[in-house]
VEXVEX-224468 format. One record per atom (N, C-alpha, C): x negated, y, z. Coordinates in pm, whole numbers, plus 50000, padded with zeros to 5 digits. Layout:
<keros>
XYZ ...
</keros>
This chain:
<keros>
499164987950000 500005000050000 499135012550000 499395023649909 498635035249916 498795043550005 498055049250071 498285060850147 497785072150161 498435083150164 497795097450173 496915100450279 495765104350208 494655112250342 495595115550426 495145119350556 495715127050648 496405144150635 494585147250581 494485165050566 495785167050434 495815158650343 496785156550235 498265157450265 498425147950334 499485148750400 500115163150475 499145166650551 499705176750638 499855192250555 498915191950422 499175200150326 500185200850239 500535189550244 501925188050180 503425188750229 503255184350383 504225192750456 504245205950475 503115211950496 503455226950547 503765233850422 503375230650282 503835236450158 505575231850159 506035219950169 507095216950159 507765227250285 507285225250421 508285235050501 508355248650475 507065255250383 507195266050339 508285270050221 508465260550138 509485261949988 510425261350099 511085249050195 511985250850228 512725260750291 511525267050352 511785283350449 512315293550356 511535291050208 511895302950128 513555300350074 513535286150041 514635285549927 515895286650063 515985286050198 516505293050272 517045303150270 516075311650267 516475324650272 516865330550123 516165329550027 516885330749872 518255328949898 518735318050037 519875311249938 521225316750084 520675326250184 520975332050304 522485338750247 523325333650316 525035337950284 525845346450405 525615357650372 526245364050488 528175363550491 528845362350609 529925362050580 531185369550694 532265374550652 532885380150744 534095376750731 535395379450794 536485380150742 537745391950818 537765400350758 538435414350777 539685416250710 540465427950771 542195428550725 541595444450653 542335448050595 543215459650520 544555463550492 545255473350479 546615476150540 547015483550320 547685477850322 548345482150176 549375487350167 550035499550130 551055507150138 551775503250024 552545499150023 553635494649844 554925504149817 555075513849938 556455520249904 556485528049776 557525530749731 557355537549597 558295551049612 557145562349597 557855579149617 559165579749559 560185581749616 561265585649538 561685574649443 561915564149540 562585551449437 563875550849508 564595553649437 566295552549475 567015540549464 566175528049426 566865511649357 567325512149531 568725509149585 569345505749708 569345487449722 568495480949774 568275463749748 569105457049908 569195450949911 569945443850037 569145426350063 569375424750151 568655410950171 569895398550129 570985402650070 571805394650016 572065394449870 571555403949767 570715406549693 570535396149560 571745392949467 571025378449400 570855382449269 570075393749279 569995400949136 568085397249186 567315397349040 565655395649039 565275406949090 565945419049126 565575433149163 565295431849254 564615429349394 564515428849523 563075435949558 563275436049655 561995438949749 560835427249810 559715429949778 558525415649808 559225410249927 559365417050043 559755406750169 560995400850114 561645404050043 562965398750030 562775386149965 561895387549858 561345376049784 560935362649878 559875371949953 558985364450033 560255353950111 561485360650239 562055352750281 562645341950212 563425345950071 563795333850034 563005322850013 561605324549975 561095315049947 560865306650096 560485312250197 560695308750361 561655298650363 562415303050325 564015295450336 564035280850268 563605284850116 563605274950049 562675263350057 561665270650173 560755253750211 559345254450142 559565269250059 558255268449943 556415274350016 557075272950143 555775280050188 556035280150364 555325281150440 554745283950563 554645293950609 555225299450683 555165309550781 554075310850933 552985319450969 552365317251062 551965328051152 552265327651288 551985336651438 551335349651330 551665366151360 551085373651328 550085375351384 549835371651534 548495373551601 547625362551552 548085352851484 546995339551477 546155339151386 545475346551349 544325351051260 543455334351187 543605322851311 543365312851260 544015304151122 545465307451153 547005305251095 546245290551094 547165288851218 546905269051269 548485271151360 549055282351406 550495285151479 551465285051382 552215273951307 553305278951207 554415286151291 555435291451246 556565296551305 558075283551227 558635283951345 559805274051320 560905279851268 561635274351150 562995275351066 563635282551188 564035282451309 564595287951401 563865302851447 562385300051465 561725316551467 562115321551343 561995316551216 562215327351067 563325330451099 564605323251134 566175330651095 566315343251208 565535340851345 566035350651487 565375361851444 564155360851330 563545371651266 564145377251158 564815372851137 565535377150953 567035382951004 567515370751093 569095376651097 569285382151261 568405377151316 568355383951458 569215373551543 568495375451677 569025368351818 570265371251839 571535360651846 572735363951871 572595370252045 573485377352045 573385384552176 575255390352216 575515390552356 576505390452354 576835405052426 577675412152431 578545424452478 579605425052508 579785433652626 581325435352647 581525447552609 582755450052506 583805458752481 585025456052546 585875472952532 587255472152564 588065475652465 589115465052435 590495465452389 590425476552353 590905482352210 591445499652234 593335494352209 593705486352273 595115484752232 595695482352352 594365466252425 595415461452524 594705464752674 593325472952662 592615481052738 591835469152827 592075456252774 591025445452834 589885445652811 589025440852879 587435436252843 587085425352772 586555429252625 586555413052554 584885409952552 584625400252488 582925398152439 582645396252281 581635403252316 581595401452128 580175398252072 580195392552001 578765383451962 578135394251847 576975401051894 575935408651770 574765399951765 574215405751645 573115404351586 572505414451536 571105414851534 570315430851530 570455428951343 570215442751290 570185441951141 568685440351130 568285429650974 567015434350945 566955438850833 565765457050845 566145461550681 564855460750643 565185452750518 564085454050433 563235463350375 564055474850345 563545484450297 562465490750400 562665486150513 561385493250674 560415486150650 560255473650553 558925472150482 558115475650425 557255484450430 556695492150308 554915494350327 554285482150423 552915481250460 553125466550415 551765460150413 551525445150430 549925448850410 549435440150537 548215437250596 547635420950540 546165426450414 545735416950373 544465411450470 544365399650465 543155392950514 542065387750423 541185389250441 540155387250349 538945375950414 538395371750322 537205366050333 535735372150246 535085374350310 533605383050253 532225373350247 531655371450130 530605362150124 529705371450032 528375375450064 527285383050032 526275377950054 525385375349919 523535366849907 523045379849851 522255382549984 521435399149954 520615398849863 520035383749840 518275384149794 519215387349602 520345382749560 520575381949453 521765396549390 522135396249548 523345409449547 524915404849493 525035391349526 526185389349469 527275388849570 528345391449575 529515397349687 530955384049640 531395378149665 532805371749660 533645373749761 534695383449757 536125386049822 537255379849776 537635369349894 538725360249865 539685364649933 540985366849924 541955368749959 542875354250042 542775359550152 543015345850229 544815343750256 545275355250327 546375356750369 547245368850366 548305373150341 548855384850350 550185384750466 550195396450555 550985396950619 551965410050617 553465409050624 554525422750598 554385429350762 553915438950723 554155447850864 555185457850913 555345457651038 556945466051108 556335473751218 556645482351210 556555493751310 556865494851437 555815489151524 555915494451704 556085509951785 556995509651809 557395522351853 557025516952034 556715536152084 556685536652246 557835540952251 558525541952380 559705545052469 559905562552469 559155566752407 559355582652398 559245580052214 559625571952140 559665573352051 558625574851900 557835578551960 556355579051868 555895567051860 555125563751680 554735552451678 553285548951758 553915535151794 552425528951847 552015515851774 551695514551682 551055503551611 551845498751468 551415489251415 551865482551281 551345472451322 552585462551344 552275445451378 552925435851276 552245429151236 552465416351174 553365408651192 554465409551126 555515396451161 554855381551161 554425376151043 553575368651037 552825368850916 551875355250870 551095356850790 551315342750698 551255347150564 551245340650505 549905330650398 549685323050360 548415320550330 549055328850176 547595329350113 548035339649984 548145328549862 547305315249894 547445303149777 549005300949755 549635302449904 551475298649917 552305310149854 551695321049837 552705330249787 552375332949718 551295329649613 550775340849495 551845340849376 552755327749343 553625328149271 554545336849297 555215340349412 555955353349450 555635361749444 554105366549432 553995380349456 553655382749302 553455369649184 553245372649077 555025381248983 555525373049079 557245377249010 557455391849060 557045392549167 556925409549234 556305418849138 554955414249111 554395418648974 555385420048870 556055413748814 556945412448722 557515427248693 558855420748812 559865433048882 559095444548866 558025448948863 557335464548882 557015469248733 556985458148658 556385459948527 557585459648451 558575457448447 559965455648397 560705466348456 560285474548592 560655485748594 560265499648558 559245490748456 558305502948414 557395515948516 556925500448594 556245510048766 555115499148775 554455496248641 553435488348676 551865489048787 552005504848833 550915507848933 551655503649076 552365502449089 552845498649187 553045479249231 552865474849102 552095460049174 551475457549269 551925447249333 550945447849448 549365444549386 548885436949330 547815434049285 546935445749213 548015454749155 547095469949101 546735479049249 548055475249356 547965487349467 546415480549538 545985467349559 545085462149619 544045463649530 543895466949431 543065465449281 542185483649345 543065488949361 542995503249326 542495510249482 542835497949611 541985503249745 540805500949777 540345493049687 539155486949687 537925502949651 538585511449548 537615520649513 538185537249553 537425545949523 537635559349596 538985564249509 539755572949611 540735577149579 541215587249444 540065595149462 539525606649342 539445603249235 538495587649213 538395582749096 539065571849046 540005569148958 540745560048938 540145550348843 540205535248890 539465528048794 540125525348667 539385514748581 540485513948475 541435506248488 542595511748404 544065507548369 544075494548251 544045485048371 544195473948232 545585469648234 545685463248090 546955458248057 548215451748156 549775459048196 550625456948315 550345443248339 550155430348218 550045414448264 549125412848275 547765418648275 546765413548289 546105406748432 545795394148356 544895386048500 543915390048605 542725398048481 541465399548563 541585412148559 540915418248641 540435434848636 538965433448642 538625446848565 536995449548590 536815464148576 535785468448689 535415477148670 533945480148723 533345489348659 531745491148678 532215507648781 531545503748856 531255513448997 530205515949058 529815527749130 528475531949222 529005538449320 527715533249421 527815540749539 526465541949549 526185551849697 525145560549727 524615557249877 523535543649859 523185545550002 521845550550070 522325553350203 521555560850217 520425548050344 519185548350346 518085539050357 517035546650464 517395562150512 516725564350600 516595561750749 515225556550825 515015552550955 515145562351011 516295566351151 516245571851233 514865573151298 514875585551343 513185586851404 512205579351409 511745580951244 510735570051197 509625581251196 508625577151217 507675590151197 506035586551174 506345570051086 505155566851034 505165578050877 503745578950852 503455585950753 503195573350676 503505574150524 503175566350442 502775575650334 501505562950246 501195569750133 501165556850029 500795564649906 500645554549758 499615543149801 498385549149850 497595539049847 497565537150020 498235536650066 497985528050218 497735516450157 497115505450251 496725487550176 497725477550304 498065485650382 499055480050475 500925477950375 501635465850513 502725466250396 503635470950433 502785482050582 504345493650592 504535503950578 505365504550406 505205516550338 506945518750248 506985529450214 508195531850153 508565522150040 510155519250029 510695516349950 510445521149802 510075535949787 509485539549666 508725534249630 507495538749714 506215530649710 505975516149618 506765507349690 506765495349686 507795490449538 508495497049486 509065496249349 507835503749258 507365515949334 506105520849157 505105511949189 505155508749255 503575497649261 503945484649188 504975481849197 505635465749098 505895475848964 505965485948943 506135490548821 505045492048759 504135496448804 502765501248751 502175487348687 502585474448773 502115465948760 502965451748631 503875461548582 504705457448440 505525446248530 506125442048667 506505438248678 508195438048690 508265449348650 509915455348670 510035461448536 511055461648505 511665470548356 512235481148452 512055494848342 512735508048427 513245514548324 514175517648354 515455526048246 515505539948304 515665546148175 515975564248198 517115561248317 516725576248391 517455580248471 519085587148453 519395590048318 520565589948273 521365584248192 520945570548196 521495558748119 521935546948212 523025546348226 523615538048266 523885527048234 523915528148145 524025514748010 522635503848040 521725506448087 520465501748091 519935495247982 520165507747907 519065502947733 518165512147700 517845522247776 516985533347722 515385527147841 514765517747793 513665511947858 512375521947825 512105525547962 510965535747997 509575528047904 508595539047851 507475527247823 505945529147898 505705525147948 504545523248003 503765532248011 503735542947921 502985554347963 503855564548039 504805562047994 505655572548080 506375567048208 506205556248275 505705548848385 504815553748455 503765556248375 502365555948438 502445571248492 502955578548406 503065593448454 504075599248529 505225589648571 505955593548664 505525589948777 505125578048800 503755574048942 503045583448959 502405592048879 501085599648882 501975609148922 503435614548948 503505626248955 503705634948882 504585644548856 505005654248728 504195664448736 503725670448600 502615682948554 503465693848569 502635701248627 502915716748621 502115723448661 502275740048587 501075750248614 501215757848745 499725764748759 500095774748862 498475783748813 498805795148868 498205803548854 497145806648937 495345807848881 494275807148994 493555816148953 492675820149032 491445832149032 490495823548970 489225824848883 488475819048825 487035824848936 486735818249028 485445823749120 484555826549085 484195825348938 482925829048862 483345842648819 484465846148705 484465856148645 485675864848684 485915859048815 487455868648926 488755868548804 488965862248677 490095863748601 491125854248635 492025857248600 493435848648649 493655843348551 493355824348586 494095816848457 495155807048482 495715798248432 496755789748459 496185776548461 496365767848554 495885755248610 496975745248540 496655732548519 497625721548537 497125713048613 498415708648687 497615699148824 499065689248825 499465679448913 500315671748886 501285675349054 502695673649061 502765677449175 502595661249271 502165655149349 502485644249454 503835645049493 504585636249470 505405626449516 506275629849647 506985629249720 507015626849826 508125619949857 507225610349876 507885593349919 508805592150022 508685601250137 509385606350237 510615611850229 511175615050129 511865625450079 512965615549986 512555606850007 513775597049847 514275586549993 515935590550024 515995583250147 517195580350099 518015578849975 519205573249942 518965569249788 519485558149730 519735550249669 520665552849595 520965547249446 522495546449366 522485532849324 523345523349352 523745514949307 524535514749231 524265501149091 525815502248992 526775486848994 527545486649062 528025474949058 529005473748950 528535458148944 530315452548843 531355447148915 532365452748933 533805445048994 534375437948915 534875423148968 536015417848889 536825416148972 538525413348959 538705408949043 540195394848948 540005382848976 540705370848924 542695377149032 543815381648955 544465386449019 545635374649059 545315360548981 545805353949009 545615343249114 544355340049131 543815335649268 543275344749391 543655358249362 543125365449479 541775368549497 540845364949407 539735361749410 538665375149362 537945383349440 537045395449371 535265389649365 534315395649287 533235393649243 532695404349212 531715405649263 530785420649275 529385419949288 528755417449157 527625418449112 527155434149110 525825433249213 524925445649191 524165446949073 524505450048983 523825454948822 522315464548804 522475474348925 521025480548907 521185488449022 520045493849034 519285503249180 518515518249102 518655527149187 517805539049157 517695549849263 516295552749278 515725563049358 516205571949354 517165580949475 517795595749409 517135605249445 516655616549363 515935627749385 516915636649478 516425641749608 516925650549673 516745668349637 515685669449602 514875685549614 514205688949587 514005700749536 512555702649450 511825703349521 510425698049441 509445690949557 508615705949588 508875713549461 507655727349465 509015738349561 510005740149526 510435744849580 511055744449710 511765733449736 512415729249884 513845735549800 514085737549709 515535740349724 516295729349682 517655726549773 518405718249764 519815714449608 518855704649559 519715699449396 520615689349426 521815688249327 522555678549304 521275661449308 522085651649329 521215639349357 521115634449243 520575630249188 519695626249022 519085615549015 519425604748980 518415593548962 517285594748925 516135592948958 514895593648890 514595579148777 514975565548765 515135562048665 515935548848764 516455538248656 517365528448699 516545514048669 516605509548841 516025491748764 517045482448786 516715472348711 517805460248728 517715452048881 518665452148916 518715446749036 518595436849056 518265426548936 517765410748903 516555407848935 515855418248892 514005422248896 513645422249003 514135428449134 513815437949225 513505426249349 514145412849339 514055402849463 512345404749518 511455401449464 510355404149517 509975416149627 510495430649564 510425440749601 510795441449759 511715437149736 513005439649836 512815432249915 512185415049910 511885412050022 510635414650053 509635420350037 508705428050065 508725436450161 509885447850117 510345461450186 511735450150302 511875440850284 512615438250448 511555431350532 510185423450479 509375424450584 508545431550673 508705446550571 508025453050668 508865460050758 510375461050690 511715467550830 511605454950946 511105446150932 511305432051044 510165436851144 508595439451080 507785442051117 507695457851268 508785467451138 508695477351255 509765474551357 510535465051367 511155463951434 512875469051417 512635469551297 514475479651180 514915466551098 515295454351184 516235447751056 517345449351019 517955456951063 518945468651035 518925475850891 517465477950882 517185488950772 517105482650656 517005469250630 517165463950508 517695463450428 517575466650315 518385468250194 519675461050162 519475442250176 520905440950205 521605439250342 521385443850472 521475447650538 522845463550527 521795472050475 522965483450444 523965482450341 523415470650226 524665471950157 525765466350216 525215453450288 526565448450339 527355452550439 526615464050541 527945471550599 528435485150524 527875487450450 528305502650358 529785493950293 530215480450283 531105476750221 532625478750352 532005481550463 532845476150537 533545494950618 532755501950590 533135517250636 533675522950495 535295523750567 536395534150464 535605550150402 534925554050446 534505569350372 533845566050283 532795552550270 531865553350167 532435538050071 533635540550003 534045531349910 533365536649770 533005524949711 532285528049628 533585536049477 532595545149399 532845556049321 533395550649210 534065548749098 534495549448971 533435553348889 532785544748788 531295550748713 532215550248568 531955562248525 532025566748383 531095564448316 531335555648201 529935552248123 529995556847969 530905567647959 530805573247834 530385589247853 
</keros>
């Protein structure tokens, strides 16, 4: 029987536990699962619907109960975030038609005391939120994002005893695999009323990105949506106050830094800074001279002959100074399985200020790389945030909570 040297052996494990350490982390899946609150009412819609209703015109909850009724789906605890609590044919009806309850009135004839059996009304129309649940899966080293749509729940309004609202609670929750056929007919109804933004799938389509900018309008039946989007993050260390330069030989140095140095070194493709498209490929000399710093004159005394001539000198950089980012992502989102996909497409350094002047400019890409390229980079620049003690500060680190704070939803990108 053959056998491996010893020293052989043990070289071949620690290489193997090394691939395995890496293809680890390459393959590192961050994950969360978070609600969002969707508004569906429609301004000034006068359609009057009833929960008895046997016209296709209805309202989603209305939809939703019958199908309850009809057995086509599961109902589950609004607090049970697990949805492992179903609710019983007896909880749906005391919810729909309300707890019989009894009262005494008097006769207006024979001035006796009789009893009389109520039931609370439920109006549909006081529906006009539903709280989605989500599932979030993000691989930083590659930038790829999958948002699954897990469950949707109709929400009703908690009032305090002085009348002011106190909360929006969940009747219950539905899984979204059990209802997507209902909420596709809901779809319908909106598009046949010629109110196709008001789908639920366009209203969830359309919270995903900033309010200002509206993404695109695809076709009322359409399955998939896509849209190309950016946001702006920002990558600066709170009271960091290492100095970095181009040529430090240490590896704790700026994020700039550490992209022109893989550039210089033809290892990255770099696209003009106003091309979005990423086809206008920088070439190598003009690489070389954006590293070096941009030319410009200034005016000097000549110490030999005291005359005033004009210098060219290059200005330095300041690496310090580039502390936010533009990302361009691609959105899809599959509207029939609930399903979104959000590929990071490219990265770029944003110029803050003139470097000669200090006066404060609009933010400007200085040029765009593919965010395919950049894995090296990037885990580079998160070993040295590990190093100072900022794993926080890591690149996918910030993207993945910049996804999760409402002010910074990413932008609508115009690419014409």
């Amino acid at each position: 029987m053959n056998r491996l040297p010893l020293c052989k052996l043990s070289v071949t494990l620690v290489l193997l536990l090394l691939c395995s350490s890496v293809y680890a982390q390459s393959n590192t899946i961050w994950t969360k699962r978070v609600t969002r609150t969707i508004n569906i009412q429609i301004p000034r819609d006068t359609l009057k619907r009833h929960i008895k209703d046997k016209s296709t015109d209805t309202t989603l909850i209305e939809l939703i109960i019958k199908g309850l009724y009809a057995g086509q789906m599961k109902a589950y605890q609004g607090s049970d975030y697990t949805l492992s609590s179903v609710h019983s044919l007896q909880d749906l009806t005391d919810m729909f038609e309300g707890k019989s309850d009894t009262i005494f009135i008097i006769d207006p004839k024979t001035g006796k005391e009789l009893k009389k059996v109520t039931r609370r009304d439920f109006n549909p129309e006081a529906i006009t939120q539903f709280r989605i649940m989500e599932d979030w899966e993000f691989n930083p080293m590659i930038g790829w994002t999958v948002v699954q749509m897990v469950a949707i729940a109709p929400l009703v309004d908690v009032y305090n005893q002085d009348g002011s609202l106190r909360a929006h609670k969940a009747l219950f929750w539905l899984k979204y695999a059990d209802v997507a056929s209902i909420i596709s007919r809901y779809n319908t109804i909106r598009i046949r009323q010629n109110l196709p933004q008001y789908a639920l799938q366009r209203l969830i389509w359309n919270d995903y990105f900033l309010h200002e900018g509206k993404p695109n309008n695809p076709p009322p039946d359409a399955k998939v949506y896509t849209q190309r989007a950016t946001r702006l993050l920002n990558i600066q260390l709170p009271e960091d106050t290492v100095t970095h330069h181009l040529q430090d030989a240490s590896t704790d140095t700026t994020l700039l830094e550490m992209l022109m140095r893989s550039m210089l070194k033809g290892g990255i493709s770099t696209y003009t800074g106003n091309d979005v498209t990423l086809t206008s490929k920088l070439t190598d000399q003009a690489v070389q001279a954006m590293v070096q710093g941009p030319l410009d004159t200034i005016e000097v005394e000549d110490p030999v002959t005291a005359q005033r001539i004009m210098k060219t000198y290059r200005r330095n950089i300041n690496y310090e100074s580039v502390e936010r980012y533009r990302l361009i992502e691609d959105w899809a989102m599959n509207s029939s399985i609930g399903r979104t996909e959000i590929q990071i497409a490219a990265m770029a350094p944003m110029l803050e200020n003139d470097a000669q002047t200090g006066r404060q400019q609009a933010f400007s890409p200085m040029f765009w790389l593919k965010f395919q390229d950049l894995q090296g980079v990037l885990n580079e620049y998160q070993q040295s945030r590990n190093k100072m003690g900022r794993p926080e500060n890591t690149i996918g680190r910030l993207i993945w909570d910049d996804y999760f704070i409402n002010e910074t939803k990413p932008k609508v990108m115009q690419t014409k």
